[in-house]
MIZA-383447 format. One line per field, with one value per residue (C-alpha): residue number from 1; residue in one letter; y, z, x. Coordinates in steps of 0.25 Angstrom, whole numbers, padded with zeros to 4 digits. Layout:
N
i	(NUM,...)
aa	(a,...)
north	(Y,...)
up	(Z,...)
east	(X,...)
END
This chain:
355
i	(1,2,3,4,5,6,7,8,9,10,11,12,13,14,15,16,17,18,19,20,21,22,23,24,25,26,27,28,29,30,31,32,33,34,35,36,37,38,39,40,41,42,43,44,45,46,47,48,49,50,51,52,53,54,55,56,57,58,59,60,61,62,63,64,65,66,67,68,69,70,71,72,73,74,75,76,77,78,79,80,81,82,83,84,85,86,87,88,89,90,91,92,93,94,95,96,97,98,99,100,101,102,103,104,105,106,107,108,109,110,111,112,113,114,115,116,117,118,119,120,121,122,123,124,125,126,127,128,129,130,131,132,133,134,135,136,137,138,139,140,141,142,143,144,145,146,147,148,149,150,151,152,153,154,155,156,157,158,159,160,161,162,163,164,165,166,167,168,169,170,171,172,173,174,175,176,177,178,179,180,181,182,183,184,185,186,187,188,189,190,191,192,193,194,195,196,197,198,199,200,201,202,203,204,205,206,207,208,209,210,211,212,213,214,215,216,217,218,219,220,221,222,223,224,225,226,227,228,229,230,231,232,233,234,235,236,237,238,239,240,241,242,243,244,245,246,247,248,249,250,251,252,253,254,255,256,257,258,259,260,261,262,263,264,265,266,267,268,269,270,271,272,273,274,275,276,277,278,279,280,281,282,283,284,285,286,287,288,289,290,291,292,293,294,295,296,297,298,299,300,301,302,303,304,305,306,307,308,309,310,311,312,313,314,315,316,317,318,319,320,321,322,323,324,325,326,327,328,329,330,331,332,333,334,335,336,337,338,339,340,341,342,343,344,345,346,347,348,349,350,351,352,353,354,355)
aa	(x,x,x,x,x,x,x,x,x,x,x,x,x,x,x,x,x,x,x,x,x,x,x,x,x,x,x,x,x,x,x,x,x,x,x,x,x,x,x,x,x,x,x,x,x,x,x,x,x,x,x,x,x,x,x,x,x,x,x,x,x,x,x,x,x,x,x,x,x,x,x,x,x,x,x,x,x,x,x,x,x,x,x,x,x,x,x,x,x,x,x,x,x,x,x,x,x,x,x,x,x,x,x,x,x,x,x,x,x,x,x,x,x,x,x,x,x,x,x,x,x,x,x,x,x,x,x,x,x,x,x,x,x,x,x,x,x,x,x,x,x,x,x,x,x,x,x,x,x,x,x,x,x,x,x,x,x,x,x,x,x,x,x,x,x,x,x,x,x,x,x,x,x,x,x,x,x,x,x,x,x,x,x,x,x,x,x,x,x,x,x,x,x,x,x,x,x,x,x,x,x,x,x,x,x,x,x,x,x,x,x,x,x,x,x,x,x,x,x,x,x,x,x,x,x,x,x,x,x,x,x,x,x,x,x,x,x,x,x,x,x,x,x,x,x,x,x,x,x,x,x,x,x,x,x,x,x,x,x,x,x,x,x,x,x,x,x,x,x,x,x,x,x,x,x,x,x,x,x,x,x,x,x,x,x,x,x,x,x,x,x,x,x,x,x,x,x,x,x,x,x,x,x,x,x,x,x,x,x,x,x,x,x,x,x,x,x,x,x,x,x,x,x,x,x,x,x,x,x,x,x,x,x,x,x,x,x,x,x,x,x,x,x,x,x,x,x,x,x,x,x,x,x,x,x)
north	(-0005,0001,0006,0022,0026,0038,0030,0027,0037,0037,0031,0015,0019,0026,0018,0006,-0008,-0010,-0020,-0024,-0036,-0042,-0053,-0058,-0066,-0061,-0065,-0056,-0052,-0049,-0054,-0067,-0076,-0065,-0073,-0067,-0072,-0080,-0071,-0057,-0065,-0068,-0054,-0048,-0058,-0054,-0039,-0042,-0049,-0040,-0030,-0022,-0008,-0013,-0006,-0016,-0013,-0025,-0027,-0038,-0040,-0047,-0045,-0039,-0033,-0019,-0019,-0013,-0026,-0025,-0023,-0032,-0028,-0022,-0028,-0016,-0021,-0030,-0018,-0011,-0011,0006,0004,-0003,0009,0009,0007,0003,0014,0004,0007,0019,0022,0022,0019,0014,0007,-0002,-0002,-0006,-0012,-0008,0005,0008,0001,0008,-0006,0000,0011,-0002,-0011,0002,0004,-0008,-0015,-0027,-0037,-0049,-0055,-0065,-0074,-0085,-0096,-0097,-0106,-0109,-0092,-0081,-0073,-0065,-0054,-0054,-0058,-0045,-0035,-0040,-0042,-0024,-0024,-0026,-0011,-0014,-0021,-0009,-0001,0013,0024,0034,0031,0047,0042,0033,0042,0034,0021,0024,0009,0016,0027,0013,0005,0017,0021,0006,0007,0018,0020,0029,0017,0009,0019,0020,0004,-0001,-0011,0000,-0009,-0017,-0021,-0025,-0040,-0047,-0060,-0071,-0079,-0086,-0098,-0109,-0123,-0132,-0134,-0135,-0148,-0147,-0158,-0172,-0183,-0180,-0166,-0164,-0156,-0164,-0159,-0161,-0171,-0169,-0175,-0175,-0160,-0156,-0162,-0160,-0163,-0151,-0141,-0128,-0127,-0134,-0122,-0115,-0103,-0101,-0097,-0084,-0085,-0075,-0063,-0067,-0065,-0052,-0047,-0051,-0047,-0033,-0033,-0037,-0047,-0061,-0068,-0083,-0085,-0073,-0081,-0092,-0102,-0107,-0117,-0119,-0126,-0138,-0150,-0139,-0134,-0119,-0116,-0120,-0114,-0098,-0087,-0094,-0107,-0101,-0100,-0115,-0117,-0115,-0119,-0109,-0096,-0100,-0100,-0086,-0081,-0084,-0077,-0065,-0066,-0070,-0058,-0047,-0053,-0052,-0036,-0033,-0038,-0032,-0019,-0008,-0007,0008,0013,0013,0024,0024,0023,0018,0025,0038,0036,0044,0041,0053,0059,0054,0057,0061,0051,0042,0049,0046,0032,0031,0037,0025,0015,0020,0020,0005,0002,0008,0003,0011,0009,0018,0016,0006,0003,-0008,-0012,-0003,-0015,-0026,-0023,-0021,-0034,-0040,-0044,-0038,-0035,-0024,-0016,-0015,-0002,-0012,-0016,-0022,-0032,-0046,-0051,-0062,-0055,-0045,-0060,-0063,-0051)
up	(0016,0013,0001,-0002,-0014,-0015,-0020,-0033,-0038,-0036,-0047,-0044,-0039,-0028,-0023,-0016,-0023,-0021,-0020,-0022,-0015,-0020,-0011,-0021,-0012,-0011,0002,0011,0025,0034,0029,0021,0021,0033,0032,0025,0012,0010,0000,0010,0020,0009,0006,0018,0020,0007,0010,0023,0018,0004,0008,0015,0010,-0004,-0002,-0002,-0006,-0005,-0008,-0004,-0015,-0005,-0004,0006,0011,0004,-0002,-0017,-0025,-0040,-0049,-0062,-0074,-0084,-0097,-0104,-0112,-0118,-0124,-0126,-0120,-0118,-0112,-0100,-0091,-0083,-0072,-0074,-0075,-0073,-0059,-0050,-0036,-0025,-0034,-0025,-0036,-0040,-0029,-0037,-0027,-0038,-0038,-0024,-0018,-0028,-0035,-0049,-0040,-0033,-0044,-0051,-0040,-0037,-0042,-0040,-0036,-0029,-0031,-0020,-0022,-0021,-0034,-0034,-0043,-0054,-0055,-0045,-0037,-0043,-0035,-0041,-0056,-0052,-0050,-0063,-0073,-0068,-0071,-0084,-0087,-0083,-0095,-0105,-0100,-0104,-0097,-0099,-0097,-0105,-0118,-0118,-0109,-0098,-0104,-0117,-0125,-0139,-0137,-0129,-0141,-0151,-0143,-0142,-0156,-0156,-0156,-0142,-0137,-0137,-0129,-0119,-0116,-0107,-0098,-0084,-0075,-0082,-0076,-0062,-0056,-0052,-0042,-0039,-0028,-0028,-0019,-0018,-0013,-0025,-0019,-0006,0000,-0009,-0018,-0018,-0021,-0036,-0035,-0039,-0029,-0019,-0019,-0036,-0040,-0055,-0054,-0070,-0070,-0063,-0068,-0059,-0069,-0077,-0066,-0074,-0065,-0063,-0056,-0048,-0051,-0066,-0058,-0058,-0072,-0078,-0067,-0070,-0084,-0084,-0076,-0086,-0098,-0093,-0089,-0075,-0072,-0065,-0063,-0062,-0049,-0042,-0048,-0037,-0030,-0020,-0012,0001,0007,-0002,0004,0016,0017,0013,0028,0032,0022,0027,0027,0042,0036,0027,0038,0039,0023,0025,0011,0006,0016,0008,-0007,-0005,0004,-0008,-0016,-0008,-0009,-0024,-0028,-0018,-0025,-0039,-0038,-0031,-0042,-0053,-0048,-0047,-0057,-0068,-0064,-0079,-0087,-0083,-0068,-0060,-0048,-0047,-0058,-0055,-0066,-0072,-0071,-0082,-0077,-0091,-0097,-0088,-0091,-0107,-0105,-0096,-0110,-0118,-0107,-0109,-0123,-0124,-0113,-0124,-0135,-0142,-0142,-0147,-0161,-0166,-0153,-0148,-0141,-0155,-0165,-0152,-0153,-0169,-0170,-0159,-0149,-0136,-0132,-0123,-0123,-0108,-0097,-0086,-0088,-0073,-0076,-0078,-0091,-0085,-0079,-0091,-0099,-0090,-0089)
east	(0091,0078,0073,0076,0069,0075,0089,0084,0086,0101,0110,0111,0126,0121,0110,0109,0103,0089,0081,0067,0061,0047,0040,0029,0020,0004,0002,-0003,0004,-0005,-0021,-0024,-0013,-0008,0004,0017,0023,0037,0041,0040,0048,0059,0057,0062,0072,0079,0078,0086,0096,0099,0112,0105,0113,0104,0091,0080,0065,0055,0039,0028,0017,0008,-0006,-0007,-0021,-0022,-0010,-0010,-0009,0000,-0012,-0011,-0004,-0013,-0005,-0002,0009,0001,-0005,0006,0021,0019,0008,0013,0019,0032,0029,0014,0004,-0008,-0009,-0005,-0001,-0011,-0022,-0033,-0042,-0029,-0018,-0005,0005,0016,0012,0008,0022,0032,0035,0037,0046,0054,0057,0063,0072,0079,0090,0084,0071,0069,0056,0052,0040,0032,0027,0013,0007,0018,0022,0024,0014,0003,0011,0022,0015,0009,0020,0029,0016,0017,0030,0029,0030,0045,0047,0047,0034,0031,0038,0030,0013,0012,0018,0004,-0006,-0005,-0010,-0016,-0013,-0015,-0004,0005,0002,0006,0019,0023,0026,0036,0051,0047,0043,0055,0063,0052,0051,0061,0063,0061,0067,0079,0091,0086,0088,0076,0078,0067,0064,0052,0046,0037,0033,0029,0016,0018,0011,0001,0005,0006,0018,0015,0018,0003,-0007,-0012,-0026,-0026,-0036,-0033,-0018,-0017,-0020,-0006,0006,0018,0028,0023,0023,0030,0043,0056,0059,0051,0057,0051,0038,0043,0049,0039,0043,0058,0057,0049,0060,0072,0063,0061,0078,0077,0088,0084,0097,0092,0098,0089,0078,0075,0065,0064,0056,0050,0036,0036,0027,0023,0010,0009,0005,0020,0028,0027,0036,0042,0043,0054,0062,0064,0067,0082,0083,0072,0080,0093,0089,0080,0095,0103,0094,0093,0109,0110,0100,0109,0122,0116,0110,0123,0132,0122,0121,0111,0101,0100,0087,0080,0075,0060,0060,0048,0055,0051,0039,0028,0017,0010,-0003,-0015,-0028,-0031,-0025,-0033,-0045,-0043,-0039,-0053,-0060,-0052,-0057,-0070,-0072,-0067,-0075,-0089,-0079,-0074,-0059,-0050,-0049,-0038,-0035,-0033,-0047,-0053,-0046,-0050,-0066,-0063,-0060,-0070,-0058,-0064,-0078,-0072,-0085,-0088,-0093,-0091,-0075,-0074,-0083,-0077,-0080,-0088,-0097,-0100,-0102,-0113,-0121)
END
């Protein structure tokens, strides 16, 4: 059935299970390629055959034209774990200068609300698509992010850095969206007909430079590894057997390998089936997921046009530099890490090098 919103807001005994269906391809439907991806097709052909009295919410990360895209993580937490809000405070809805496609399509909102994922995607070079690289490098507020952007005034890293360090702190960091399954289909074509007898590009002239025996997969699979594990580190269960690959256009030319093509793979059709009916066997049997103590449903962030306004007065400042003192940036121009000392910070740094 279709999603209803409005049902998570019941006890998990009183709802149906929910579903969350990602295709992570980026090509785009309609404009350049203006052909439809694999991973859409498989998309719509596992919410068809889910039990259909499970309600079934899906999303497609293409490119499309217009489209808000997921806008990069901003690395918060490398400055400090509180500083890194649940769910992300980086970016806003309907903000026009940065579109956020997590925020403008309710994905914070829909990963909270379901029992359960199923990421479907293609390998691209060795890992999985920027897409989808994309959405879990912003779902690191997941994995203990602050709960509550006033305790540091929005995004104030000397109050984050100082409420890190407190016994508040640990009550406050959890993992927000523990005890759901993950499952991962993702698919490929090792190449193509790109490569020669060798299992080395046929267009390569420096042969030495590309050792096939030293390619870093046995199994395809491990390119996803790194969305897997962020998963189980953050609580999120990925039973090995929902983690799969699959292949399909191996010696074809890219040109006959489509979405139709797929059709033809009998052997492609049956692993993704037994998929679909491994993952709705699994999150039957598991059951539905506690919704956690800081919900993304229903969040609506706070007003901080002052805070914002203060925050602009810090920006300035380092901007003429003059940091905070005993900041961090104060003890980095101290010491003569960073030459930060700039009124014109959109410029690239190799373009202020050669003026």
């Amino acid at each position: 059935m279709k999603p209803n919103d409005e049902n998570a807001k019941l006890p998990p005994e009183e709802r149906p299970f929910r579903i969350l269906i990602i295709s992570g391809s980026q090509r785009r439907q309609y404009n350049c390629p203006g052909v439809d991806s694999k991973s859409r097709m498989l998309l719509l052909r596992m919410a068809a055959n889910l039990p259909q009295e499970w309600e079934i919410d899906y999303e497609d990360l293409g490119n499309v034209f217009g489209r808000p895209k997921i806008q990069s993580c901003n690395a918060c937490v490398s400055t400090s774990m509180a500083l890194c809000v649940w769910p992300c405070n980086c970016y806003k809805k309907n903000d026009k200068n940065e579109p956020d496609l997590m925020w403008d399509f309710d994905l914070y909102a829909r990963l909270d609300m379901a029992d359960a994922w199923a990421i479907i995607g293609p390998i691209n070079w060795y890992g999985p698509t920027s897409n989808l690289k994309l959405l879990f490098d912003r779902l690191v507020c997941m994995n203990g992010g602050n709960p509550d952007e006033k305790s540091i005034d929005h995004k104030n890293p000397e109050k984050a850095m100082q409420l890190e360090h407190t016994e508040e702190w640990k009550k406050m960091s959890l993992n927000h969206l523990e005890g759901r399954t993950a499952g991962f289909f993702c698919y490929g074509d090792l190449g193509g007909d790109e490569l020669d007898k060798t299992g080395r590009p046929k267009i390569l002239s420096h042969k030495a430079y590309f050792d096939p025996e030293k390619e870093p997969y046995e199994n395809e699979r491990l390119a996803y590894q790194s969305l897997v594990w962020q998963c189980r580190y953050g609580g999120i269960e990925v039973p090995d057997h929902l983690w799969k690959y699959a292949l399909t256009g191996k010696d074809k030319k890219y040109s006959d390998n489509q979405a139709e093509d797929l059709l033809q793979d009998e052997n492609f059709l049956k692993e993704f089936d037994s998929w679909t009916i491994d993952f709705a066997a699994f999150i039957r049997s598991k059951g539905k997921v506690q919704p956690g103590k800081y919900r993304a449903f229903g969040y609506q962030p706070p007003g901080h046009f002052w805070k914002e306004l203060k925050l602009g007065w810090r920006y300035f400042r380092l901007m003429t530099g003059i940091p905070p003192k005993n900041s961090s940036p104060y003890k980095q121009q101290k010491f003569n890490l960073n030459d930060d000392i700039t009124l014109k910070p959109k410029e690239g740094e190799g373009k202020k090098l050669r003026e």
